[in-house]
C-alpha positions in Angstrom: 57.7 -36.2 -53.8 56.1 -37.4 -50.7 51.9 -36.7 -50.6 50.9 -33.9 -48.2 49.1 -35.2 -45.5 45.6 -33.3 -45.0 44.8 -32.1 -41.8 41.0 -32.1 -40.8 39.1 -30.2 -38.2 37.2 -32.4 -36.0 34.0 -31.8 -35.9 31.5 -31.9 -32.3 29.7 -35.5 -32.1 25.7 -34.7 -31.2 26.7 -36.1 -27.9 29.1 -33.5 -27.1 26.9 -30.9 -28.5 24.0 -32.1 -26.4 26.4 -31.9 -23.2 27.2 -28.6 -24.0 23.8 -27.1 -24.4 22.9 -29.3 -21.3 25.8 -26.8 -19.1 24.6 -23.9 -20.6 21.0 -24.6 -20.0 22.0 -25.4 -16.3 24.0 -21.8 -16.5 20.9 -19.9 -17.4 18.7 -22.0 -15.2 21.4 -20.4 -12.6 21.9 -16.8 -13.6 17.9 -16.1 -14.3 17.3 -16.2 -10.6 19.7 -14.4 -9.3 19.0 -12.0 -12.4 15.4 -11.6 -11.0 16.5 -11.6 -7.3 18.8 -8.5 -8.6 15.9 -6.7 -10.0 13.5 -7.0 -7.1 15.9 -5.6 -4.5 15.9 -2.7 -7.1 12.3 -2.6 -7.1 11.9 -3.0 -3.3 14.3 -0.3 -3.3 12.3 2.2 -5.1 9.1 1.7 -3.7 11.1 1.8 -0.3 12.2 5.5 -1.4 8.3 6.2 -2.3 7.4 5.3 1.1 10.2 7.4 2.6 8.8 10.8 0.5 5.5 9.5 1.2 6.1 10.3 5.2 8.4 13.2 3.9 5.8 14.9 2.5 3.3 14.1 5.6 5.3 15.9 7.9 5.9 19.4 5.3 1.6 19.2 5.3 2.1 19.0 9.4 4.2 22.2 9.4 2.2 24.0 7.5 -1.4 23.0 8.9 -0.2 21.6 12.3 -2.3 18.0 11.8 -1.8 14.6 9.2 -3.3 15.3 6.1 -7.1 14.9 6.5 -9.7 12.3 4.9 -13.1 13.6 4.0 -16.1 11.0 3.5 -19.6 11.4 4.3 -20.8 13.9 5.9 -21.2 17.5 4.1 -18.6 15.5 1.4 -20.8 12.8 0.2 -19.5 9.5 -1.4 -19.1 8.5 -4.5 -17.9 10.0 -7.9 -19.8 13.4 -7.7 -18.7 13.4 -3.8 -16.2 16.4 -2.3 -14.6 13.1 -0.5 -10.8 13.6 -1.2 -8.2 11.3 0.9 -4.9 12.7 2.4 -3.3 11.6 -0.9 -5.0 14.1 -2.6 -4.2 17.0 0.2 -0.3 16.0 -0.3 -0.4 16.9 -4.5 1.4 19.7 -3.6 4.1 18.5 -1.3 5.1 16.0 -4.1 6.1 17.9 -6.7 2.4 17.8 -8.1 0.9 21.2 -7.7 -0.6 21.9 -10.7 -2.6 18.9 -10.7 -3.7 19.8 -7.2 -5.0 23.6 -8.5 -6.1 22.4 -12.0 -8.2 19.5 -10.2 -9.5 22.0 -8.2 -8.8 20.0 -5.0 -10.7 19.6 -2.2 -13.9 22.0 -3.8 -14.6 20.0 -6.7 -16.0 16.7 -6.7 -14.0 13.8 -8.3 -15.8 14.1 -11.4 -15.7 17.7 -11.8 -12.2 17.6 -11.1 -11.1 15.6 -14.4 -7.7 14.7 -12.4 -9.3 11.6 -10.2 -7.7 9.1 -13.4 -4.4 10.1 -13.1 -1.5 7.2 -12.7 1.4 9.3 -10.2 4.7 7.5 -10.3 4.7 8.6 -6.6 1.8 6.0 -5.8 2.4 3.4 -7.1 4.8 0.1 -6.0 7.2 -0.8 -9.3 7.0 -4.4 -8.3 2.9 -4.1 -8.8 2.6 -4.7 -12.5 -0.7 -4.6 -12.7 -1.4 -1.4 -10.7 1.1 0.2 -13.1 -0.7 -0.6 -15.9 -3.1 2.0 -15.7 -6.5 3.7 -14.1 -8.8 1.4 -12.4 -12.6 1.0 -13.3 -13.8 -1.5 -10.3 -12.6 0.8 -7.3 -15.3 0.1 -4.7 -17.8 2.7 -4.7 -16.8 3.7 -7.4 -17.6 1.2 -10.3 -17.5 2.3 -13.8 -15.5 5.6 -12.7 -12.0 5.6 -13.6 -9.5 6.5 -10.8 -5.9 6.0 -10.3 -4.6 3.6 -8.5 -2.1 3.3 -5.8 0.2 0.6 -4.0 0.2 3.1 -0.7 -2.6 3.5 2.0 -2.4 5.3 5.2 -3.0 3.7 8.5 -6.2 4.0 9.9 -5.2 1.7 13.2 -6.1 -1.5 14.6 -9.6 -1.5 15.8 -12.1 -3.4 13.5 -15.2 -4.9 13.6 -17.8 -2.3 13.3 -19.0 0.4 10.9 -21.3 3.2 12.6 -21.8 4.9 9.3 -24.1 1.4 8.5 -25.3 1.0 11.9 -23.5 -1.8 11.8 -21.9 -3.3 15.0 -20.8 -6.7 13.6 -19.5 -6.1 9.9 -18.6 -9.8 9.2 -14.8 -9.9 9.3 -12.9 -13.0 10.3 -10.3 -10.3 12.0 -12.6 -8.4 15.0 -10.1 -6.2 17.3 -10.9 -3.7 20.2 -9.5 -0.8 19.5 -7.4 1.1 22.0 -9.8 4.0 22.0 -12.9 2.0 23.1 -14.1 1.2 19.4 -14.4 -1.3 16.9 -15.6 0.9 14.1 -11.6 1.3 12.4 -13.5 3.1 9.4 -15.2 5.9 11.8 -13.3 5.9 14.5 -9.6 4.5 13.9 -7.1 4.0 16.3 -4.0 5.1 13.9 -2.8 8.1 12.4 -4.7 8.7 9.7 -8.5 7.6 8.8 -11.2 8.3 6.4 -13.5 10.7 8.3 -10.6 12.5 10.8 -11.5 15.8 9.2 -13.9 16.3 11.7 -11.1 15.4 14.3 -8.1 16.2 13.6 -4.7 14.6 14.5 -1.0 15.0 14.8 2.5 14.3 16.1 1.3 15.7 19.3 -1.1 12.5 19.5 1.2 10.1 19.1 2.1 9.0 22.4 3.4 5.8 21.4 5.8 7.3 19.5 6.7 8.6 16.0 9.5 6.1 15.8 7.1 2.8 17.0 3.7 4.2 15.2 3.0 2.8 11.4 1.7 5.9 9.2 1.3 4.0 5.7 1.9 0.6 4.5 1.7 -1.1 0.8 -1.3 -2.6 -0.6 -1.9 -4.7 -3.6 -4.7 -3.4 -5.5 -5.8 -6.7 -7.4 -6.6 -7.9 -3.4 -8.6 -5.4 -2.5 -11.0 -3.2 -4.7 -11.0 -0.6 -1.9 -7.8 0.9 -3.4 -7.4 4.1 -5.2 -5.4 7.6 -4.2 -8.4 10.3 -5.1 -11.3 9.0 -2.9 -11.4 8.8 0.9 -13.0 5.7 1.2 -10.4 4.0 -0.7 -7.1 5.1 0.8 -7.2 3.8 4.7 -6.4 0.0 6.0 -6.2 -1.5 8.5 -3.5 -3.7 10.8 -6.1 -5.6 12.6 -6.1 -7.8 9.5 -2.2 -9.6 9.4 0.4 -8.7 6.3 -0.3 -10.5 3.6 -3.3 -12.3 5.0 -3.7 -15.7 3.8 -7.9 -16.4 3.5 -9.3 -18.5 6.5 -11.3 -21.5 5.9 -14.9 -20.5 5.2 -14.2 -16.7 4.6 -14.9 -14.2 1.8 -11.1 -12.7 0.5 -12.7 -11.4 -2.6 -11.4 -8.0 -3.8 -14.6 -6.6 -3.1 -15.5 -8.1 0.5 -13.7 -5.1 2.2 -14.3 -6.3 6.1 -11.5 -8.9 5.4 -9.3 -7.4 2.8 -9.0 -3.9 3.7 -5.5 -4.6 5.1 -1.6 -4.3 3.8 0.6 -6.5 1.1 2.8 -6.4 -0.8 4.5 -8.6 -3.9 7.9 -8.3 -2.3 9.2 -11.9 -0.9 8.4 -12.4 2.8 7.4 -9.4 4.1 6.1 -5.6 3.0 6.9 -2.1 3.8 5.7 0.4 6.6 6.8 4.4 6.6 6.5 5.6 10.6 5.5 8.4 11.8 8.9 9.6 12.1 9.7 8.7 8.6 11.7 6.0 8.5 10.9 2.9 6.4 10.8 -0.5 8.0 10.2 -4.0 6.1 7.9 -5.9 8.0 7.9 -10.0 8.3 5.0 -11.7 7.3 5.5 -13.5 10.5 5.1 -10.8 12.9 3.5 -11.4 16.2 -0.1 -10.4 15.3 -0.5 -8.5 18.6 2.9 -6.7 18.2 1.7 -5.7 14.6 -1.6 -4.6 15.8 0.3 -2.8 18.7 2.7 -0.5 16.4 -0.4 0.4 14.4 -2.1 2.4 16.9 -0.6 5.9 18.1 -2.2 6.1 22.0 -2.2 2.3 23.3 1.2 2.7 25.6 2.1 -0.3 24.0 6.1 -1.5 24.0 7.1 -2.9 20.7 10.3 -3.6 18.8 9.9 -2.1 14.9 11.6 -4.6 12.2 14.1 -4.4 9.5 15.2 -1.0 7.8 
């Protein structure tokens, strides 16, 4: 008989073992950015549609009281923890499905303290590209230190004037950004030249001021915590910016961009790639280029300057 001839299976040589792992490697290398890229046009997406019921929820409050949700600060309201000074995120509780929190808080007659709510992380607030401001309360909110306070990704517009602060008798406050504001002032913390700022309580404003335009007037923009201590939703002097500083600022030679140095990082970002994202007055959401025209940004943040301005991306 004639010996059966053994067949082998050929084994990979380490070569061809190293060439394969080398494709796959250059696969993953491939696939994990577009994986990523995937998941933060998800992200954008969402906070996009927070930003949308954001303004949603702005205009129910103007309906129902005939004015933009008001900021209280100073004043008969005080500042700081045991302070009555609630922001227009706290007024819009009830517009956003948060009600009971609103009553059990006891918003806007007890003080943040009092109200044992002023801690609380809403989903509504916050950015899901912002890690970090997801991650819970904050403890280094400015005036606010050691007092825990939610945090938020979303602040409303106070305008485009900046420069001065009456409430510190202050006409030069030290910013590398100083802008004349449409209405005559430079105080964008007192006397804003937007929609919405942290003392308008004691003047009230609406659609019917808006001369610019709901569709061509910012109403809130995204903000990156980390950047700026001056960030929470509960307390009035934490929830207003400012469009006198550019998206996204990158620090100027010689100036103070520390979280806490508020006269040049009280402004809007974002951690979305090249730009960040406004809600109008009218509602609509618009993603904004870093590279805007600093006078046409400016321009579409004030609500009286008869400016005529072209919005950006939806």
């Amino acid at each position: 008989m004639r010996p059966r001839t053994l067949l082998r299976e050929r084994a990979f040589t380490l070569t061809e073992l190293l060439v394969v792992m080398a494709i796959i490697a250059g696969l993953i290398a491939l696939l994990i950015p577009a994986f990523g890229a995937v998941q933060e046009s998800s992200r954008s997406a969402r906070c996009k549609s927070n930003l949308h019921q954001l303004a949603l929820a702005v205009d129910m409050y103007h309906t129902d009281n005939n004015r933009f949700p008001p900021g209280q600060f100073h004043g008969p309201f005080g500042e700081g923890p045991d302070s009555h000074a609630w922001s227009w995120q706290s007024r819009l509780l009830p517009y956003i499905e948060e009600g009971d929190l609103f009553n059990q808080g006891g918003v806007p007659t007890k003080t943040l303290r009092e109200s044992g709510i002023a801690d609380r992380q809403i989903a509504l607030f916050l950015c899901p590209s912002d890690g970090d401001s997801n991650a819970g309360p904050r403890t280094d909110a400015g005036n606010l230190t050691g007092f825990a306070v939610g945090q938020s990704n979303y602040k409303a517009v106070s305008g485009a004037n900046w420069g001065a602060d009456s409430s510190q008798h202050k006409t030069d406050i030290g910013t590398d950004w100083a802008n004349d504001g449409v209405n005559g002032s430079r105080d964008g913390l007192e006397k804003g030249d937007g929609a919405m700022f942290r003392t308008d309580i004691f003047s009230p404003r609406g659609k019917r001021n808006v001369t610019d335009g709901l569709s061509k007037t910012f109403l809130i923009g995204e903000e990156v915590p980390r950047k700026d201590s001056w960030c929470s939703w509960p307390y009035a002097n934490n929830a207003y910016s400012t469009c006198a500083i550019p998206p996204n600022v990158q620090p100027q030679p010689g100036g103070d961009y520390s979280p806490l140095w508020w006269p040049n990082v009280q402004s809007f970002r974002s951690h979305h790639p090249g730009g960040l994202h406004f809600a109008m007055a009218d509602g609509a959401v618009h993603l904004i280029r870093d590279e805007i025209d600093l006078q046409t940004y400016r321009a579409l943040a004030t609500i009286a300057g008869n400016e005529s301005v072209e919005v950006g991306e939806e």
